[in-house]
N, C-alpha and C positions, 0 to 999 in steps of 0.2 A: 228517282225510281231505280232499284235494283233490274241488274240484267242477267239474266238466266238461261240454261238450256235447256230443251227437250232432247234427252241423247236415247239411241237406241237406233237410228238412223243408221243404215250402211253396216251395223256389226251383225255379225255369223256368228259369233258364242258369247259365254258369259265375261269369258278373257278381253274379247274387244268390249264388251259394256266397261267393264273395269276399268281398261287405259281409257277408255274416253272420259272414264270420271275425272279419273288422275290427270286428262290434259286438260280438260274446262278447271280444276284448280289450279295446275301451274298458269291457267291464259288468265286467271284472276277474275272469273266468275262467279257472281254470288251463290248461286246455286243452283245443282244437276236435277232434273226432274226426270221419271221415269214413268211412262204409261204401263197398266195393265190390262191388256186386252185378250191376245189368245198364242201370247209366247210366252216369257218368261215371270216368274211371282216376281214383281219388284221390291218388295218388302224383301227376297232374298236375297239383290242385287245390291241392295243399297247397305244389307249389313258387310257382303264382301267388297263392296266399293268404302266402304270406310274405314276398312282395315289399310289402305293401302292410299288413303288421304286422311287431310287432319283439320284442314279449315271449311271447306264449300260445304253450305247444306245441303243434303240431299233429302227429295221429297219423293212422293205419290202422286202420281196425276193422271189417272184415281185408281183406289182400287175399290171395287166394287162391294156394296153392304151384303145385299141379299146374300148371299153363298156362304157368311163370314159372321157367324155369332159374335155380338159386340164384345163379349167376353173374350173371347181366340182372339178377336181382332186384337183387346186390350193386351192380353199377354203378348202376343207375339213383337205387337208396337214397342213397348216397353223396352223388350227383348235387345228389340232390332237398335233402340237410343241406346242403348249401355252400349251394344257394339260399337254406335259409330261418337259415341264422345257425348252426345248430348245433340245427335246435328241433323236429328228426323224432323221433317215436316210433314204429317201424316195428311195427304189429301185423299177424302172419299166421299164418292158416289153413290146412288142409285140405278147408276147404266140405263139400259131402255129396255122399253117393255117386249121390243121385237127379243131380244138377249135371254133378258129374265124369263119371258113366258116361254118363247119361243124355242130356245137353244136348252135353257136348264129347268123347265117346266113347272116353274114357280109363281107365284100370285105377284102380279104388278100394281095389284089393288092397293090405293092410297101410298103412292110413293113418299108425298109431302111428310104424313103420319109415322110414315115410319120411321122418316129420318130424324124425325124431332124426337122420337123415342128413341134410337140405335146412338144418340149426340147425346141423350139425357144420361143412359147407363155406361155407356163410352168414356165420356168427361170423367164421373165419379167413380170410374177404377181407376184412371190414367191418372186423377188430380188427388184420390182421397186413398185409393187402395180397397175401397168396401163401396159396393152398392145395394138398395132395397128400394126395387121398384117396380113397383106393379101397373100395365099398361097394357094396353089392347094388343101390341102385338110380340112385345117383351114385358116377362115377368121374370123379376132377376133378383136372387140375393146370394150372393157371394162377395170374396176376399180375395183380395189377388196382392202376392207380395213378390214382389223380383229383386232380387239385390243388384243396390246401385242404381234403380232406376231413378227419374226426373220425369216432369211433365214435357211435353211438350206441343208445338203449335198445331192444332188440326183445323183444316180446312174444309169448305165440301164445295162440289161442283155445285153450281146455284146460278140458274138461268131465269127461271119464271118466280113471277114475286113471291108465292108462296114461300119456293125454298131461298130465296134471297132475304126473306124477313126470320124465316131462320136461321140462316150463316150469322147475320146479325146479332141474333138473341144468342145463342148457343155456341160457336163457332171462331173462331181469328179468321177467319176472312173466308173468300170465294174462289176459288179457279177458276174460269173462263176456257172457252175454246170456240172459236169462230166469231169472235163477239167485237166487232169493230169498234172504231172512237163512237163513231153517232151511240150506238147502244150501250157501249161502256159510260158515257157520259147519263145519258137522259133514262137510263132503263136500270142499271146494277148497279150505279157505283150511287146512284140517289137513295136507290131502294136500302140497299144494306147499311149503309152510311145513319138512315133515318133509323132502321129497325135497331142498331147497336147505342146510338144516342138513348132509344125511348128507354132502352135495359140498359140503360148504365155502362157498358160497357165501354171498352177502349176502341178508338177508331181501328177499323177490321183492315186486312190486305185484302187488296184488292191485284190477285196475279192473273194477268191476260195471253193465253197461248194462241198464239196465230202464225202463220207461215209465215217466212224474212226471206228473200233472196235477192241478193244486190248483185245488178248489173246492167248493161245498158242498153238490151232490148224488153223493155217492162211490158210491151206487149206480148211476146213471146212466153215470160215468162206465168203473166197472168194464162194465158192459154196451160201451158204447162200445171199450174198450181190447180187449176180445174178439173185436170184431168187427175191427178194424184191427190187430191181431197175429195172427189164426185160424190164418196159416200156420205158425205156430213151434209152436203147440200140434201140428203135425201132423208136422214131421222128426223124424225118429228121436233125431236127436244132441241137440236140445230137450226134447225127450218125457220123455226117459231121467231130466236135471235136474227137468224139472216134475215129476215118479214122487218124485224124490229130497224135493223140497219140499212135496209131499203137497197138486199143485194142480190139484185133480182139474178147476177149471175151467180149464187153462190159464194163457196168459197175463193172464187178466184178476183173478188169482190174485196175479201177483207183480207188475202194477201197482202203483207207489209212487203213489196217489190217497188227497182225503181234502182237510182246508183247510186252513189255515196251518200250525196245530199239529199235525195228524196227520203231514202230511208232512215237518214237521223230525223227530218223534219218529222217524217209519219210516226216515230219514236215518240218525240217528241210532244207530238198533237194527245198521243197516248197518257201521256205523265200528266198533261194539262187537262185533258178530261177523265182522272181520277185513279188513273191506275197506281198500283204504288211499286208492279212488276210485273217485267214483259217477259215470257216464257216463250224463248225464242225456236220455233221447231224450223234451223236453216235445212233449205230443200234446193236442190242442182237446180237453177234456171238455164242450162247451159250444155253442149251436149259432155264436155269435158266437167264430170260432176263433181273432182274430184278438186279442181283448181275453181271450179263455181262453190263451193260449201266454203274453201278456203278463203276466198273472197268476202263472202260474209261474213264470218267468225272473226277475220280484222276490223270491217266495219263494227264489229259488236263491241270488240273486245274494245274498243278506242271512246264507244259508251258507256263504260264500267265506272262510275262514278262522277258524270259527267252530266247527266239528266236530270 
């Protein structure tokens, strides 16, 4: 199982997003993930973080469909891979309906639909350069040529079967977020696994983002992880997986906490029920947060090719 970061933690400008790329490469990380919620375009982040490394991939974890014509998406992606060498892993989403309706007052109607359309015209710029296809909620014919570009891996967040049996058909794999071993094992990694089999396809990744903080009051730090995730315990699209994982306290349920050993094991329970990479978001358990992240990030770094 690859081991990965969720960086964006603790930095104040794009300069600290940068050195933290540049230090998960020299700590010998497979790959830096970046969310996009309501700071920075990551798809910006990751063209100037590739300029200034040269091995780790760097992904999306997610950037949101609705807002982002598949075509903009396609160029921009493209774009973004010649910047960084060939080392984009494009993860995206559909966000939530509280977001989409709510915040940018856009139709959240048939999410599942959309995404198997926004993947259908996506894929065939990103892989052909031309697409012609007409759908309910994209009709699309254009040409898209970027010099230097390459395909590469796209992902989408895929929680409920629906879009799980799409990442499968359409997609290299799933991102996860909140999605413990019980769910990862018996709910996504079954689901997607079948749905890529039935279409031929090659076995999908399967990446799992979940809190990590290693130390030695694991109760503490579960309390802690509760309070700094509260919000995931409360979207629906969340909810639904924490139900599936039987964590009635939330997120502070599928925190990966605990001390050296607990958290390779929990690692480790992860790889064995089907993940293929753990998208590590470390979080202070500790009041000294500075010497708690550090603590974790050894523990990781010593699972780099080890799981």
């Amino acid at each position: 199982m690859r081991i990965s970061l969720f960086l964006g933690g603790g930095a104040d400008s794009l300069d600290q997003l940068v050195q933290q790329t540049v230090d998960a490469e020299r700590d010998g990380f497979d790959a830096a993930w970046f969310g996009q919620i309501f700071a920075n375009d990551a798809l910006t982040v990751i063209a100037l973080a590739g300029q200034r490394t040269s091995r780790i991939e760097l992904g999306t974890s997610v950037v949101p469909t609705y807002p982002r014509h598949p075509f903009v998406m396609a160029q921009q992606a493209l774009t973004v891979n010649v910047a960084t060498g060939g080392r984009l892993a494009l993860g995206l989403g559909v966000s939530h309906g509280l977001v989409v309706e709510n915040m940018w007052g856009m139709s959240y109607d048939k999410p599942a639909r959309h995404m198997r359309e926004y993947l259908t015209v996506l894929r065939a710029l990103v892989q052909d350069g031309r697409v012609a296809f007409q759908g309910q909620d994209f009709r699309v014919n254009a040409n898209l040529q970027t010099p230097g570009a390459t395909p590469f891996p796209i992902l989408i967040a895929a929680l409920a079967p629906a879009m799980l049996r799409i990442a499968g058909e359409l997609a290299d794999g799933t991102i996860t977020w909140m999605t413990g071993v019980k769910a990862v094992e018996t709910h996504v990694a079954t689901r997607i696994n079948e749905a890529a089999k039935a279409a031929g396809r090659p076995a999908p990744r399967i990446c799992v983002g979940l809190p990590v903080a290693v130390t030695d009051d694991e109760a503490g730090a579960r309390e802690r992880a509760g309070r700094a995730f509260t919000m995931y315990g409360q979207l629906p699209n969340y909810r639904r997986i924490l139900d599936v994982e039987g964590a009635g306290a939330g997120p502070a349920d599928v925190a990966i906490v605990g001390d050296e050993a607990s958290v390779e094991r929990q690692v480790r329970a992860l790889a064995s029920a089907g993940a293929t990479e753990l998208l590590a978001a470390a979080f202070p358990a500790e009041d000294d947060a500075q010497r708690s992240v550090a603590r974790t990030r050894e523990v990781l770094k010593g699972l780099i090719g080890n799981v």
